[in-house]
C-alpha positions as CSV (number, residue, x, y, z in Angstrom):
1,X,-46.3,-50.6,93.4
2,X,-48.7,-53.3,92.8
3,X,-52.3,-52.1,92.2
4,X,-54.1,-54.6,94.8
5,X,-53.0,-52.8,98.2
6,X,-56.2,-50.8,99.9
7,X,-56.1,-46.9,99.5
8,X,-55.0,-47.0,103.3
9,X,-51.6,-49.0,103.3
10,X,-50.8,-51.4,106.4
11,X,-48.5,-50.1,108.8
12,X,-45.3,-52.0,107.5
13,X,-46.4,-51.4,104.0
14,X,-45.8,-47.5,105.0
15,X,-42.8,-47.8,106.6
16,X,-41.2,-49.5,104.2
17,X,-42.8,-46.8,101.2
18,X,-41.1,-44.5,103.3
19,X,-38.0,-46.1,104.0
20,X,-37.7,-46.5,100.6
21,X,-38.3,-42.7,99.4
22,X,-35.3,-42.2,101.8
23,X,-33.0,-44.4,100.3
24,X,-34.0,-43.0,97.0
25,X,-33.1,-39.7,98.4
26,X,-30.1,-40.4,99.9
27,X,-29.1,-42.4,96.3
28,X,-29.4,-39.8,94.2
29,X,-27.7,-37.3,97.1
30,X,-24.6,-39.7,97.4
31,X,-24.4,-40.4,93.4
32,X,-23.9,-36.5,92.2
33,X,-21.2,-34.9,91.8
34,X,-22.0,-31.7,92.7
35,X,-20.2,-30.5,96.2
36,X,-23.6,-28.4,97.1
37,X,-26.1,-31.6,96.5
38,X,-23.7,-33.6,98.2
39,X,-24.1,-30.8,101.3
40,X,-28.1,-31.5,101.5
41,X,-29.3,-33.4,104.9
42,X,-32.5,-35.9,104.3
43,X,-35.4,-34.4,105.0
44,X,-38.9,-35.9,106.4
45,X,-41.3,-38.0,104.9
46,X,-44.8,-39.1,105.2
47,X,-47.7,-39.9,103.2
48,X,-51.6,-38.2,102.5
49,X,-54.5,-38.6,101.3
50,X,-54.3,-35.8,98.3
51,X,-55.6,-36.7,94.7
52,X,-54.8,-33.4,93.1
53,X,-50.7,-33.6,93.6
54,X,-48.5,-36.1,93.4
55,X,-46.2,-34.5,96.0
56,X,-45.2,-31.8,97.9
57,X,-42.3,-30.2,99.4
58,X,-43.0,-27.9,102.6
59,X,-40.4,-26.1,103.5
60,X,-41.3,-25.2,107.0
61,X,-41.4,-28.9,107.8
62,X,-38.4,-29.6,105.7
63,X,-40.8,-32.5,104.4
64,X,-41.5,-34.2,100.8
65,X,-45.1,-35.6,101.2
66,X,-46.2,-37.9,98.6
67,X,-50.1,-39.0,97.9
68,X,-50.6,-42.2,98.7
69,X,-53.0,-42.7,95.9
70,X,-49.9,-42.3,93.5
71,X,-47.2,-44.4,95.3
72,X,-49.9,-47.1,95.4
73,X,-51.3,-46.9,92.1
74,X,-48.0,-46.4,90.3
75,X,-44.9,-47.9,89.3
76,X,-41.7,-47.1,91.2
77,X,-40.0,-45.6,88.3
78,X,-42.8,-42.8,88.1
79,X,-42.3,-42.1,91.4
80,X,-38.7,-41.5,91.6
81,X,-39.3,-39.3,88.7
82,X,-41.6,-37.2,91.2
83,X,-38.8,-37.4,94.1
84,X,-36.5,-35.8,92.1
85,X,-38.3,-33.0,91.0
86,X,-39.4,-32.3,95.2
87,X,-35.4,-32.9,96.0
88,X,-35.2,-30.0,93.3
89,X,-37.3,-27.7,95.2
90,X,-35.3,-28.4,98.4
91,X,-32.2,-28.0,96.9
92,X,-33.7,-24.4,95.5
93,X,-34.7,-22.9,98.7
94,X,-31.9,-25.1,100.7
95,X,-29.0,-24.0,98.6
96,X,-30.0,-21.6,96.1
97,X,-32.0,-19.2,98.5
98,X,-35.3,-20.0,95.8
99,X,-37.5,-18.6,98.7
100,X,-38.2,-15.2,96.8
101,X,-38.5,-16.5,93.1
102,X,-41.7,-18.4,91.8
103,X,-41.9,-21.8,92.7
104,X,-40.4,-23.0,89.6
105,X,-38.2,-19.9,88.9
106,X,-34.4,-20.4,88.0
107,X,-32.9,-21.6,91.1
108,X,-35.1,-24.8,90.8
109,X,-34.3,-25.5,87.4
110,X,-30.8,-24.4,88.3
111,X,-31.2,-27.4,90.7
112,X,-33.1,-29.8,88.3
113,X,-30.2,-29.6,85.8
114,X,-28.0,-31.0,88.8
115,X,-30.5,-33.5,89.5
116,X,-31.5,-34.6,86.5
117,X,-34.9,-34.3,87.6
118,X,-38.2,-33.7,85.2
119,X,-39.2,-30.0,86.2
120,X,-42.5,-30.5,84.8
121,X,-43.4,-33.7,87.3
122,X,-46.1,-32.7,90.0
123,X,-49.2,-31.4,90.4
124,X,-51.6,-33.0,87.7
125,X,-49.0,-33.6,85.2
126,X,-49.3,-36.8,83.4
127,X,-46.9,-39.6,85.2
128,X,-44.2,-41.2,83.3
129,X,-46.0,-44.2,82.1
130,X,-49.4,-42.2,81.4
131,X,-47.3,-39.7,79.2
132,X,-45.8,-42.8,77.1
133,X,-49.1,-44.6,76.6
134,X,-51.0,-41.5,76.4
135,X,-48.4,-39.7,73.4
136,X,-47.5,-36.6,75.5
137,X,-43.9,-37.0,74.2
138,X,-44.8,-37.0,70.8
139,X,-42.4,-35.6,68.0
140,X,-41.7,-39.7,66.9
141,X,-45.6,-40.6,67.2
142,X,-45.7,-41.2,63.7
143,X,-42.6,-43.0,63.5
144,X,-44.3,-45.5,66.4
145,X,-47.4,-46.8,64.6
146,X,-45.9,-47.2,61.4
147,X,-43.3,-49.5,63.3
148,X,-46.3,-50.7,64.6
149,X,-48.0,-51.8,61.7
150,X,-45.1,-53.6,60.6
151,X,-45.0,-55.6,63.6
152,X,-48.7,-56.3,63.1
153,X,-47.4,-58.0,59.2
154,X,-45.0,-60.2,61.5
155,X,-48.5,-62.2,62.6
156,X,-48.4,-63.9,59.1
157,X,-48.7,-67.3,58.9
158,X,-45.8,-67.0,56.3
159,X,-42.0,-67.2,58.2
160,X,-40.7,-65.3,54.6
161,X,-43.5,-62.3,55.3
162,X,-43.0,-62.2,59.1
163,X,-38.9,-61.5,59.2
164,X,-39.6,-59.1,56.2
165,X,-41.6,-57.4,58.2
166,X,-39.6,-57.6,61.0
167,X,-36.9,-56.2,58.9
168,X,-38.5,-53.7,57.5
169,X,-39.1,-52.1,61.1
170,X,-36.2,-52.1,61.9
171,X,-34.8,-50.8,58.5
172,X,-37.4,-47.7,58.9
173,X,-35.8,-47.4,62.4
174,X,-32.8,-46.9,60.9
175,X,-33.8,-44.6,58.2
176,X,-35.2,-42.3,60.4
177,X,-32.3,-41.7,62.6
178,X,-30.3,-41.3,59.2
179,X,-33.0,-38.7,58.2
180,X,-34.1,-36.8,60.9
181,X,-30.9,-37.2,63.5
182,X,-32.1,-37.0,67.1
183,X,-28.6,-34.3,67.6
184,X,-31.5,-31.9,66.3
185,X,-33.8,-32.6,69.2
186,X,-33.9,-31.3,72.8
187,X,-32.8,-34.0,75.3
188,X,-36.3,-33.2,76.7
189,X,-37.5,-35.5,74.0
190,X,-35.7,-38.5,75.7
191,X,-37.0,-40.7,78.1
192,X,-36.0,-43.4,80.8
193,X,-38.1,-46.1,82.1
194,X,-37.7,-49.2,83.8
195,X,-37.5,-52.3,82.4
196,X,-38.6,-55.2,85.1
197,X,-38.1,-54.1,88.5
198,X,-35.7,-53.2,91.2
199,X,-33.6,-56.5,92.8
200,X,-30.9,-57.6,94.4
201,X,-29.6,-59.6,92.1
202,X,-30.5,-60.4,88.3
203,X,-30.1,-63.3,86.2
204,X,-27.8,-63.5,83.4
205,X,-30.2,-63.4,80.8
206,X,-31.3,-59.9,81.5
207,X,-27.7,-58.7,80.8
208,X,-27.7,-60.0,77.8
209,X,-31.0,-59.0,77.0
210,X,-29.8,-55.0,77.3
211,X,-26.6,-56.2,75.3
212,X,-29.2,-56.8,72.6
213,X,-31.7,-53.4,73.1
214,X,-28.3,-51.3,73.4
215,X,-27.2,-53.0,69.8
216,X,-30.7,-52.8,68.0
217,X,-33.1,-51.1,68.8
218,X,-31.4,-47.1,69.4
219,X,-31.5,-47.1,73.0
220,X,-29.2,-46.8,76.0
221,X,-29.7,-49.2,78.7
222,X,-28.1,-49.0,82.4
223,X,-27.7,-51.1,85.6
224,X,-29.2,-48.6,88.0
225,X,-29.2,-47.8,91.7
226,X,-32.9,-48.6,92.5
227,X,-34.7,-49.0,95.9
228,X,-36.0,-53.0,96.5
229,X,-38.8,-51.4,98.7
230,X,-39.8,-55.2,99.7
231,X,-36.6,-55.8,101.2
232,X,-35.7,-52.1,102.3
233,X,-32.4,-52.0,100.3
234,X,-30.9,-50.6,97.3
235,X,-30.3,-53.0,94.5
236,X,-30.3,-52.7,90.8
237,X,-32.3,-52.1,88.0
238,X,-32.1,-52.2,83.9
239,X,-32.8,-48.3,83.4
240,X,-33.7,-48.3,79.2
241,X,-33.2,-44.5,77.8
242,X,-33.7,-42.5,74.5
243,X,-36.9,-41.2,72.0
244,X,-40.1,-42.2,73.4
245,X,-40.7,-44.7,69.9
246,X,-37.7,-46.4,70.7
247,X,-38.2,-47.0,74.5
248,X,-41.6,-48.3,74.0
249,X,-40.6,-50.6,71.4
250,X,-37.7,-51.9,73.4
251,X,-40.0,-52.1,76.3
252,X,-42.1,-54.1,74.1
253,X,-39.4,-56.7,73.3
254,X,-37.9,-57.2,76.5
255,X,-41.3,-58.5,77.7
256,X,-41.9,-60.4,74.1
257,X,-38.8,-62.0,74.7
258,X,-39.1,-63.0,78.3
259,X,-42.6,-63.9,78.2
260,X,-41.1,-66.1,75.5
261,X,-38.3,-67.8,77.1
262,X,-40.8,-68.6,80.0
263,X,-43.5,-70.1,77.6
264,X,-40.5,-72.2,75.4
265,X,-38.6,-73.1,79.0
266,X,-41.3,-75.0,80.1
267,X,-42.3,-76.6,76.8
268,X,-38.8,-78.1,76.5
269,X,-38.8,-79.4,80.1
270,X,-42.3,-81.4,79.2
271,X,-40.1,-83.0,76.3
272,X,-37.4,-83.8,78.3
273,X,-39.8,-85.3,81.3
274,X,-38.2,-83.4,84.0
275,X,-37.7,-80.4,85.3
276,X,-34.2,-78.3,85.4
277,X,-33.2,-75.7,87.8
278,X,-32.8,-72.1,87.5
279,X,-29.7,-72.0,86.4
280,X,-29.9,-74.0,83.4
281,X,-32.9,-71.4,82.7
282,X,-30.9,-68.9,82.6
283,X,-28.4,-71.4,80.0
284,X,-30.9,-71.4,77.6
285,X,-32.5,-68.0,78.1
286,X,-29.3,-66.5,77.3
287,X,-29.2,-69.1,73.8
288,X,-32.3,-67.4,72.8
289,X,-31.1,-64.2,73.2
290,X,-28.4,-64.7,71.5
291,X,-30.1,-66.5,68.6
292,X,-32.3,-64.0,68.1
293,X,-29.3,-61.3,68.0
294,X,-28.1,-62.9,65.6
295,X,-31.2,-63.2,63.3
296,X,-31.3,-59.6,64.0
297,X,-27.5,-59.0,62.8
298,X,-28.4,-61.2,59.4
299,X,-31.2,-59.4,58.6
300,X,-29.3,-56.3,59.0
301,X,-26.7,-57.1,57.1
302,X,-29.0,-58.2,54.0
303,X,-30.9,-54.9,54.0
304,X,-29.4,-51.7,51.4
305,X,-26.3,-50.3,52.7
306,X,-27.6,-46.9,52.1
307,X,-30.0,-47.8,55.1
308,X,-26.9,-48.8,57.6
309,X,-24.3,-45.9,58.9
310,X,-20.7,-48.4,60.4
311,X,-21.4,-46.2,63.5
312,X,-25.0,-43.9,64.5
313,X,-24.2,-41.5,66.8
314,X,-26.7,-39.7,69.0
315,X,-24.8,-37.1,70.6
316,X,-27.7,-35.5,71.8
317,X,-28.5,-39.1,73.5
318,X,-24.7,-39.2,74.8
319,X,-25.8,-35.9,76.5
320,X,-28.8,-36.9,78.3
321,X,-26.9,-40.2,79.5
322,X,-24.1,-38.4,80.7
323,X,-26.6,-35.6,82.8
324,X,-28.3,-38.7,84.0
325,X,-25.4,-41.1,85.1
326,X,-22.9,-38.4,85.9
327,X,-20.5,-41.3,87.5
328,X,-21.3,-44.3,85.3
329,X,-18.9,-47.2,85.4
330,X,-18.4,-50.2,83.1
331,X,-18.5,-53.9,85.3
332,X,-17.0,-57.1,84.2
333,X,-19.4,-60.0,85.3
334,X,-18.1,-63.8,86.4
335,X,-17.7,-67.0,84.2
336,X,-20.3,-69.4,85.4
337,X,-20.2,-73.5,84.2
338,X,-23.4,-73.3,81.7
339,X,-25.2,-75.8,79.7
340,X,-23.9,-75.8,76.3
341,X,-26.8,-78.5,75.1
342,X,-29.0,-75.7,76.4
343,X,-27.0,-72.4,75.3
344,X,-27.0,-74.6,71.5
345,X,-31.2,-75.2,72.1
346,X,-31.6,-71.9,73.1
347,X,-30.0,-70.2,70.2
348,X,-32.2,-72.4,68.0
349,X,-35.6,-71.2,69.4
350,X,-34.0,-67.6,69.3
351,X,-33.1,-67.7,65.7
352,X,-37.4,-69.2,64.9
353,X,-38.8,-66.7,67.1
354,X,-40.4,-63.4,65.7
355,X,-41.6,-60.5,67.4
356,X,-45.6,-60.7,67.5
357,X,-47.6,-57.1,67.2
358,X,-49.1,-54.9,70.0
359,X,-46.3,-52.1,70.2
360,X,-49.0,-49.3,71.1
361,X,-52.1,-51.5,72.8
362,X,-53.6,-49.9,75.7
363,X,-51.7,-50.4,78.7
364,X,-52.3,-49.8,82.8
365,X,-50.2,-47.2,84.0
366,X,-47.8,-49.6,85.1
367,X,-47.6,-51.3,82.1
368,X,-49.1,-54.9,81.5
369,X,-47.7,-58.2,80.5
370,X,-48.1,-59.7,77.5
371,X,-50.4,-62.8,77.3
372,X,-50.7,-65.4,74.7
């Protein structure tokens, strides 16, 4: 949630927090496979004024109770994350009879590993954003700043040093999941996080944006059930998953990216003299995207072939994905009428632009925009 609501929420502001908790609840209920989750009746929920937990499930209530210092202060991904692991301890004492065993004895990890909830989210344990900023999840740590320095080279003045460096990232990206394979690592050393937020609908571009991420940067992205708490309904949002370096860098170019379609968009509608609707946005956003795919795929292919596997396979990855989107479906999407003036425009800008540094900057829990 945005940072600028009061500590005590307005009335409707509440209802819908709450409202929206339930949906999440039901969501994740209705989306598992498993005949005993699918059993589970909604419980209560409310809201307090508690700093020292995130959240709470009482069992003589039957209630999850959240602080409303963290669903105000934090971002909606981070506090699914949270619902989850409460759901877990319902479904521990609600199905696996938990009420003997220590709170997080195996009957709620029994029920985390249905969920795919984090067992380790409540009580003072760093939210999901704080943990990525902060380095909790760090076995790639090292991996992450040297990518970072790279990106730091792409400032040049020179276009020739900037897409080396830009290549060379991605080349020690490569070379490290050729070296160290992640099939070695626990799947507790993935990560999801949202990219944008929650909606009812989503413009093309943003598709094709997590076409790209899936294809270059060693993450798994995935239209995902999501809560629109400003609307009170479920809608969608672009879930991005895999090793903590590789989310935050492809959380890093998503907003690059789109921060540079918007800055471009409106620079070519001063040259034209006129402004164009959303649609034709969307035209050339998806041109740059493309374009910059492509520049992507070039480079790629002029780097060592010792440094590109036909095929890199994370099964480890594959695992994780498969816990956490136990029904996942593939959609075909509609044929609109596009621009082609724009789409052509659009590649062109995507195919000049380069990816500026700032990959591990300080960042609100939330995470912040990137400004010029």
């Amino acid at each position: 949630m945005a940072e600028s609501h009061s500590e005590q929420p307005s009335a409707d502001l509440e209802r819908k927090l709450l409202h929206g908790l339930h949906l999440e609840w039901t969501s994740a209920r209705d989306c598992n496979g498993d005949p005993g989750i699918l059993s589970l009746l909604p419980p209560l929920f409310s809201l307090n004024n508690a700093r020292g937990t995130l959240a709470h499930w009482n069992v003589n209530r039957r209630e999850i109770s959240f602080s409303r210092h963290f669903i105000l202060h934090h971002p909606w991904d981070a506090v699914r994350e949270v619902l989850l692991h409460e759901m877990a301890h319902q479904a521990a004492y609600e199905l696996f009879h938990a009420r003997e065993e220590p709170p997080h004895g195996p009957g709620f990890r029994k029920a985390c590993a249905l969920l795919g909830a984090n067992p380790k989210a409540s009580g003072t344990y760093p939210t999901l954003r704080e943990r990525l900023v902060a380095g909790h999840a760090s076995p790639e740590e090292t991996l992450s700043r040297r990518i970072e320095k790279l990106f730091a080279l792409a400032k040049s003045s020179n276009p020739h040093e900037s897409e080396a460096a830009l290549a060379k990232a991605q080349a020690l990206m490569e070379k490290h999941r050729i070296d160290t394979p992640e099939a070695a690592e626990p799947q507790d050393g993935y990560t999801t996080l949202f990219l944008g937020h929650p909606a009812l609908r989503h413009h093309r571009e943003f598709y094709a944006l997590a076409n790209l991420l899936t294809e270059h940067y060693f993450v798994r992205c995935v239209w995902a059930m999501a809560c629109v708490v400003d609307k009170g309904k479920m809608g969608r949002v672009l879930e991005v998953s895999g090793a903590r370096s590789h989310v935050l860098t492809a959380e890093y170019v998503y907003t690059f990216i789109l921060d540079f379609i918007d800055r471009t968009w409106t620079e070519l509608q001063k040259e034209r003299g006129q402004k164009l609707g959303r649609l034709r946005k969307s035209d050339y956003a998806e041109g740059v995207v493309a374009g910059f795919s492509q520049k992507l795929g070039t480079e790629k292919v002029k780097r060592p072939t010792t440094l590109l596997p036909e095929v890199v396979k994370d099964p480890v990855l594959d695992a994780y994905i498969e816990q956490r989107y136990p029904r996942l479906a593939t959609r075909s999407r509609r044929v609109r009428r596009v621009d082609t003036e724009l789409i052509g425009r659009g590649r062109e800008a995507g195919r000049r632009m380069t990816i500026r540094p700032g990959l591990n900057e300080k960042r609100a829990p939330k995470g912040a925009l990137l400004t010029d």
